[in-house]
C-alpha positions in Angstrom: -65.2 97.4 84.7 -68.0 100.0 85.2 -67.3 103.4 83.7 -64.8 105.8 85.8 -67.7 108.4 85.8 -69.6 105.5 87.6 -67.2 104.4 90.7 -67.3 106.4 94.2 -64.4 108.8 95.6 -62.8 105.4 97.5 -63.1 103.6 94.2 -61.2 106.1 92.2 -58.7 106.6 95.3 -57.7 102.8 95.0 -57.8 103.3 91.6 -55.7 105.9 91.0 -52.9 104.2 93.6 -52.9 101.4 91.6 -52.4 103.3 88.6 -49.7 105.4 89.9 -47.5 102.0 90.8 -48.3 100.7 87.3 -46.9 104.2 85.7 -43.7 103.6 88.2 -43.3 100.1 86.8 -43.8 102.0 83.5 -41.2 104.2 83.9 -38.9 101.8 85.0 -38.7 100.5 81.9 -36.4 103.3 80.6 -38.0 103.5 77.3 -37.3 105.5 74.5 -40.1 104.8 71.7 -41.2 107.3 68.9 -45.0 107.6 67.7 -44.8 111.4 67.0 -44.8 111.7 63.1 -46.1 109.4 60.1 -43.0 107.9 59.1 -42.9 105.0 56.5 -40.5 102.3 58.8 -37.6 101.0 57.5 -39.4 97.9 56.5 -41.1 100.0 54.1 -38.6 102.0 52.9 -36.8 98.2 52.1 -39.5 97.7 49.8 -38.2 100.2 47.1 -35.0 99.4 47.2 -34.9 97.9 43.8 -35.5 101.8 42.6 -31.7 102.3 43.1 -31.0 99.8 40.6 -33.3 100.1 37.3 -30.8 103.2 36.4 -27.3 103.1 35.9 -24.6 104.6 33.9 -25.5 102.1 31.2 -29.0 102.6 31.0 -31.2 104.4 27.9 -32.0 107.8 29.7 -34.5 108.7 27.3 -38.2 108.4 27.6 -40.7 107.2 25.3 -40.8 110.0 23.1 -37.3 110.7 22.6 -36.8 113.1 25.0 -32.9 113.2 27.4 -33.7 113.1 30.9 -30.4 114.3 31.6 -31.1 117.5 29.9 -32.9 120.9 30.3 -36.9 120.6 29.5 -40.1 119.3 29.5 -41.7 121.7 32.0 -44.9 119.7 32.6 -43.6 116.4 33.2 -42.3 113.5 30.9 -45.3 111.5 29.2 -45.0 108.0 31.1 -44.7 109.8 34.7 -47.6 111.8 34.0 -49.7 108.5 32.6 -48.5 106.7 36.0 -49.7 110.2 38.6 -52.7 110.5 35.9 -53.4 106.8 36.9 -53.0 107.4 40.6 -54.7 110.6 41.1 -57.6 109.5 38.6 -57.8 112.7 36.2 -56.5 113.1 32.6 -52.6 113.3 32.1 -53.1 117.0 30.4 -55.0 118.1 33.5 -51.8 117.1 35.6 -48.1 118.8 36.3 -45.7 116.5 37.7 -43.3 118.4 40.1 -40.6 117.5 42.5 -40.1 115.4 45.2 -42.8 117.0 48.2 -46.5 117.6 47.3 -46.4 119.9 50.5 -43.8 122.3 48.7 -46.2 122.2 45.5 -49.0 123.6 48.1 -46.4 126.1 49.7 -46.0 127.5 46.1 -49.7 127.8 45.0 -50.3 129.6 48.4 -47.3 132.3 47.8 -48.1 132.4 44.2 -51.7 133.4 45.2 -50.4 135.4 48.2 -47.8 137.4 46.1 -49.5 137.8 42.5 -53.3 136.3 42.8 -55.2 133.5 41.1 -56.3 134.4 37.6 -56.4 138.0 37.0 -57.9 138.2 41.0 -55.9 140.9 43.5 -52.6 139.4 45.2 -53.7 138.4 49.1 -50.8 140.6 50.2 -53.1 143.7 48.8 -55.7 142.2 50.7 -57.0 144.0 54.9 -57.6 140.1 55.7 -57.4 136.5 54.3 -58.9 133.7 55.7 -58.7 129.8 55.4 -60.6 127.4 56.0 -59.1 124.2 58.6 -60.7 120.8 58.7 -60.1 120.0 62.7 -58.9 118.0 63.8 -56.1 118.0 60.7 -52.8 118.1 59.4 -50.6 120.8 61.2 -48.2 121.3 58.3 -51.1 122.6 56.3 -52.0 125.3 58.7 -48.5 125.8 59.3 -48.5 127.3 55.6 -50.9 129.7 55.6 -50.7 130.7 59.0 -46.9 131.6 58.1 -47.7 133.9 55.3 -50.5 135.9 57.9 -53.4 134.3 56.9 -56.2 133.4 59.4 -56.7 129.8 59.6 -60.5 129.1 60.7 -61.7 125.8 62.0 -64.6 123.4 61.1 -65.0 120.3 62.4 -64.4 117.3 60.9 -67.3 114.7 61.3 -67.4 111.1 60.4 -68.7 112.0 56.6 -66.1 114.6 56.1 -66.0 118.3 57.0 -68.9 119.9 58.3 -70.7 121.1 55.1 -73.3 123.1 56.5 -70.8 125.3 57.8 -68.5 125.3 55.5 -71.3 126.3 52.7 -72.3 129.5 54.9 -69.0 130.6 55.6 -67.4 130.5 51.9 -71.2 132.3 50.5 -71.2 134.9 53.3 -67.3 136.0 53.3 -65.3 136.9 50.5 -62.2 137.5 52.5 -62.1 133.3 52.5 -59.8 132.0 49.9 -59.5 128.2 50.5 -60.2 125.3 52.5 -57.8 122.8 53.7 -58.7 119.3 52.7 -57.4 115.4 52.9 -60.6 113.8 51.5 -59.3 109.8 51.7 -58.2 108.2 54.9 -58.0 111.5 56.2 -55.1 112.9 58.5 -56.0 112.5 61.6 -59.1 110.8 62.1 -58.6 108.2 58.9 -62.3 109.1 58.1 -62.7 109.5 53.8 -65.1 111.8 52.5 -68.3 110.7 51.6 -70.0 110.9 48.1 -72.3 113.6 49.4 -69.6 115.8 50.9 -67.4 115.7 47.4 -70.7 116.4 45.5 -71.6 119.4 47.8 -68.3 120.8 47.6 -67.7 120.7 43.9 -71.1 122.7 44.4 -69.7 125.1 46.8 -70.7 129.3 45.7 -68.1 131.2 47.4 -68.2 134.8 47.6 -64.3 135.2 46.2 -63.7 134.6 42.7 -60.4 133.5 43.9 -61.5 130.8 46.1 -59.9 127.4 46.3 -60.5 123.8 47.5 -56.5 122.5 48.3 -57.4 118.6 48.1 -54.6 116.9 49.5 -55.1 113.3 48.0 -52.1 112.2 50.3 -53.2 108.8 50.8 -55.3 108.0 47.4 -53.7 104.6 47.1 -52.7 103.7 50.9 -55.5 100.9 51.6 -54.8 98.5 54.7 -56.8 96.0 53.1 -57.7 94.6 50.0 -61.7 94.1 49.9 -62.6 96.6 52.6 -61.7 100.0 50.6 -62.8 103.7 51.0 -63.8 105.2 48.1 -63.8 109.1 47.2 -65.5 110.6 44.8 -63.3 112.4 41.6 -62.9 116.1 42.4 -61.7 117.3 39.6 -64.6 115.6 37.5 -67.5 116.7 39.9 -66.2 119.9 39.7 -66.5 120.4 36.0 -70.4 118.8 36.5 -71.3 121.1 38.4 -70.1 123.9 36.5 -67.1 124.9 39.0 -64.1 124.0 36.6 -61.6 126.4 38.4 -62.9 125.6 42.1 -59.9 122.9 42.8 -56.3 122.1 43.2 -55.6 118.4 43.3 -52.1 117.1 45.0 -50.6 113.7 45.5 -46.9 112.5 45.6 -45.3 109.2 45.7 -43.7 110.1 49.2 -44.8 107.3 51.5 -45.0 104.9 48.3 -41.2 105.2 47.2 -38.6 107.4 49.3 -40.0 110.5 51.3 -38.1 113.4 50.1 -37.3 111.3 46.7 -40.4 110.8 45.4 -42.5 112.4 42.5 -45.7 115.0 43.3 -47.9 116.0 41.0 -50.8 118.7 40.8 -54.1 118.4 38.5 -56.5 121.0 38.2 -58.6 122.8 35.6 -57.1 123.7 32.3 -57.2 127.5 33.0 -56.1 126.7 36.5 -52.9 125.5 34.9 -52.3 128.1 32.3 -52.2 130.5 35.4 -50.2 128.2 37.1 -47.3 127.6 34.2 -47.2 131.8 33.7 -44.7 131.6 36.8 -43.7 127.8 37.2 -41.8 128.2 33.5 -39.9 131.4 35.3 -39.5 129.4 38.6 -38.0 126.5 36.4 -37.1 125.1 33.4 -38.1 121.6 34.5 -38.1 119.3 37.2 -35.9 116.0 37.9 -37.0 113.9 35.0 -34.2 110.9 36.0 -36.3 110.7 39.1 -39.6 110.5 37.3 -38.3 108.0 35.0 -36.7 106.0 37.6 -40.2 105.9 39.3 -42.0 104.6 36.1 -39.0 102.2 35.7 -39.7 100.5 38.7 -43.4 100.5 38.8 -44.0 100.0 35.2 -47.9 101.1 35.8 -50.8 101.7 37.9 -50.6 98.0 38.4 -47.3 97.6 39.8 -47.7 100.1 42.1 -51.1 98.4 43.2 -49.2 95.9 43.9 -46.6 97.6 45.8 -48.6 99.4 47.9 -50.3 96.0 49.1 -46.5 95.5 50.6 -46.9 98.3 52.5 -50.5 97.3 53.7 -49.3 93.7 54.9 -46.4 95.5 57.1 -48.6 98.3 58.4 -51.9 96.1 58.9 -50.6 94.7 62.2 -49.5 97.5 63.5 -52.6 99.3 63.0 -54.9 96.5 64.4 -52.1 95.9 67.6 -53.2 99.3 68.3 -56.7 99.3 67.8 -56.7 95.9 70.0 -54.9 97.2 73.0 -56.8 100.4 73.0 -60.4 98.0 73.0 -58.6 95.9 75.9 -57.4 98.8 78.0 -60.2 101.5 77.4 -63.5 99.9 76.2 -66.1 101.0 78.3 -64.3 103.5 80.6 -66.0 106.8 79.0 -62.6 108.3 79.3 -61.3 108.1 75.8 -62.6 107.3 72.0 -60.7 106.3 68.7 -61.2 106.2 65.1 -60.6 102.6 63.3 -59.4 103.8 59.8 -59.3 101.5 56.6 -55.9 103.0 55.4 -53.5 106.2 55.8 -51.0 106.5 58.1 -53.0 107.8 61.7 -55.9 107.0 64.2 -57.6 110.2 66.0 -57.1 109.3 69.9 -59.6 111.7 71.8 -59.1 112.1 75.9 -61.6 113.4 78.0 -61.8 116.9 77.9 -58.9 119.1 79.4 -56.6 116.2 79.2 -54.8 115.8 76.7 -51.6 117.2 77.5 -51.6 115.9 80.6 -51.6 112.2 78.3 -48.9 113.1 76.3 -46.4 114.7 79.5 -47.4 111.5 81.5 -45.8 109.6 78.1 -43.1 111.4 77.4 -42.0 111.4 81.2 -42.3 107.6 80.6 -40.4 107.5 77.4 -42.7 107.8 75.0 -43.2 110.4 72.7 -46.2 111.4 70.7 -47.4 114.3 68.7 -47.8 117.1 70.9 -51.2 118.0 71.8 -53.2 120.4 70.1 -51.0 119.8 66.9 -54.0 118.8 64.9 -55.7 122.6 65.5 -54.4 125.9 63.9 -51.9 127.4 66.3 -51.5 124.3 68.4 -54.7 125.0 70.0 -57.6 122.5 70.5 -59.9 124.5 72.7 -61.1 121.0 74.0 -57.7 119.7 74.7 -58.8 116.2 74.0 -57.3 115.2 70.8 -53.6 113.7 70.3 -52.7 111.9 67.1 -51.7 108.2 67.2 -49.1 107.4 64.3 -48.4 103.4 63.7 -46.3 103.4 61.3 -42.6 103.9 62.7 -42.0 101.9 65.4 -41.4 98.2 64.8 -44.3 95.7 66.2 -43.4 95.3 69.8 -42.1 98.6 70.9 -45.6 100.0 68.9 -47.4 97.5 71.5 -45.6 98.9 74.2 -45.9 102.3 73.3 -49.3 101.9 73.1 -50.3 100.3 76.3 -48.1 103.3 77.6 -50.6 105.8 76.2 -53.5 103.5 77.7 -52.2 104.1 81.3 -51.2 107.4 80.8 -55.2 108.0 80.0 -56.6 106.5 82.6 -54.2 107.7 85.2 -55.2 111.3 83.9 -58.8 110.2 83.3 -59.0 109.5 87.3 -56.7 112.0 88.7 -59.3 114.5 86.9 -62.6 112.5 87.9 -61.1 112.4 91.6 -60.8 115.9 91.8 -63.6 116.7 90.5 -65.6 114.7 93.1 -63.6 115.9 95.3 -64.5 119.3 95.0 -68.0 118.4 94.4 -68.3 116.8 98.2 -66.6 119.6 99.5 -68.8 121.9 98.5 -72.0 120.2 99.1 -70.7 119.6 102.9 -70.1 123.8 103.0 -73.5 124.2 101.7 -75.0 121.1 104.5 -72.7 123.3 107.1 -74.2 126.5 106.0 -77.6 125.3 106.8 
């Protein structure tokens, strides 16, 4: 079929009837499907069910330099968890401090440690007239949820298909001191799936900001989620790159184990600079005496290394492989060639950027939710909900099982081009009414 842009006003009228029965038939089916959040599915979360068992009340509780688990201590970390993050996250162990069980708490702490006491010697931001950040749109709305709870102004910059915008981002962080970070997720990034290329890593370990207190917050999130085993992104080392080009202090690093084990019972971790930490353990060691060390062990229990959790994480990819293609097949099927929508085809992560035609995308998501399917509200991928294009809507795989993702996803198909058409029609509409005012006029 010809674009919609393409057909005549009776074209997208019988269009747009047909549609409407098809939504009807739609609704009918009195679904109730889920594709709002990144989830690991239960299928998934089967995979590490084994953790549960490699420590019981008989097991040796103490790691491999003698240390209890069950006690007090070890503030940084026990040695074998910090070799398997080290692995993972690709930097030296003593660059690393293993933490809890949410990398997302970890970046919640460096920005009210910052906001409260500064960074290295540098004013606290609640001293500050005005602090600014830096958000890679479309992105992850829990990360400008952060920083736009403790005041801070959260500025876009778009995210192209080679990472952020760099051109922008370079002039911004020279020219205004009053910026204190950027917002990053550098490897199958969230939502577009895009990774950063080698160009955009070098340029930003290059970066010259104007605050001595500026930050990159590199959410590795995904470093190890591939979909497939030959056909890999690749990212570039931060934390190395930095130190090349003579900007030690210039990142934070974060990764957890959340969609690799058990959300909310994983392991995070943060690597930085060696000074960067030293400011970091001045309030950690008041904040805590250690974190839970039975969970770390348990974690390097059960993976044993880098290898076995290579090897794990290929489980995930065979389950979430299908689902991601099932969507990307239907979408080619339903919307190729329409000029009403576009989508990103990632190589791992957990999402795929869905982009409307302008000034629809809510209208998408009501049309699915009033046909039983929910999605991630609209505009979530923007600071403050809103995406002054209202085009973009975030498509997450992951939860549903096969069939009902299929189904949910043909949903969102209709619901575009229903939208799509309803808009086109009125704007033709319009357009011939006012050219037959202006022929009358004459």
């Amino acid at each position: 079929m010809k674009p919609y842009s393409e057909l005549t006003i009776e074209e997208l009228t019988t269009l747009y009837q047909e549609l409407k029965q098809q939504y009807k038939k739609a609704q009918a089916l009195d679904l109730n499907l889920n594709m709002s959040r990144g989830k690991p599915s239960i299928a998934q979360l089967d995979l590490s069910m084994g953790m549960m068992d490699v420590l019981n009340s008989d097991s040796d509780l103490r790691c491999e330099d003698g240390t209890d688990c069950r006690n007090y201590g070890v503030l940084d970390g026990i040695p074998e968890a910090l070799q398997l993050m080290s692995d993972m996250m690709e930097v030296p162990k003593d660059h690393l401090i293993i933490y809890g069980n949410s990398s997302l708490n970890v970046m919640y702490d460096q920005i009210s440690r910052s906001y409260s006491h500064g960074v290295m010697g540098n004013p606290p931001w609640c001293k500050l007239d005005k602090v600014k950040f830096l958000c890679v749109v479309p992105g992850y709305d829990r990360h400008f949820g952060i920083t736009e709870y403790f005041g801070i102004e959260n500025v876009p910059v778009p995210m192209l298909p080679t990472g952020p915008d760099m051109d922008l981002v370079e002039k911004l962080v020279s020219e205004d001191e009053t910026i204190k970070g950027i917002w990053c997720v550098p490897k199958y990034s969230n939502p577009t799936g895009n990774s950063y290329s080698d160009e955009t890593v070098m340029r930003m370990a290059r970066l010259e900001p104007a605050a001595k207190d500026f930050r990159i917050y590199w959410d590795n999130a995904y470093t190890v989620h591939h979909l497939y085993d030959l056909d890999q992104d690749r990212v570039v080392e931060i934390l190395q790159e930095c130190k090349r080009a003579g900007n030690p202090d210039l990142v934070y690093k974060f990764a957890s184990t959340s969609k690799i084990s058990f959300p909310g019972s994983g392991i995070a971790a943060l690597a930085a600079s060696l000074n960067n930490l030293e400011d970091i353990r001045r309030q950690l060691k008041v904040q805590t005496i250690g974190h839970d060390k039975v969970n770390q062990l348990r974690h390097v229990r059960f993976f044993g290394d880098i290898h076995g959790m290579v090897e794990h994480m290929k489980k995930h990819a065979d389950i979430l492989r299908p689902k991601f293609e099932a969507v990307e097949e239907i979408f080619a099927q339903e919307l190729d060639g329409l000029g009403i929508a576009t989508w990103t085809k990632p190589k791992g992560g957990y999402f795929i950027s869905f982009d409307t035609m302008e000034g629809c995308a809510k209208a998408v998501v009501s049309k699915c939710a009033k046909a039983g399917v929910v999605l991630t509200p609209a505009g979530a991928t923007w600071p403050g909900g809103k995406d002054p294009h209202d085009s973009n809507i975030r498509v997450a795989p992951s939860f549903p099982p096969l069939e009902d993702l299929k189904t949910a996803t043909k949903v969102l198909a209709l619901s575009t081009k229903l939208v799509a058409v309803k808009k086109l029609l009125d704007e033709a509409t319009a357009e011939a009414a006012e050219k037959k005012t202006a022929e009358t006029a004459e």
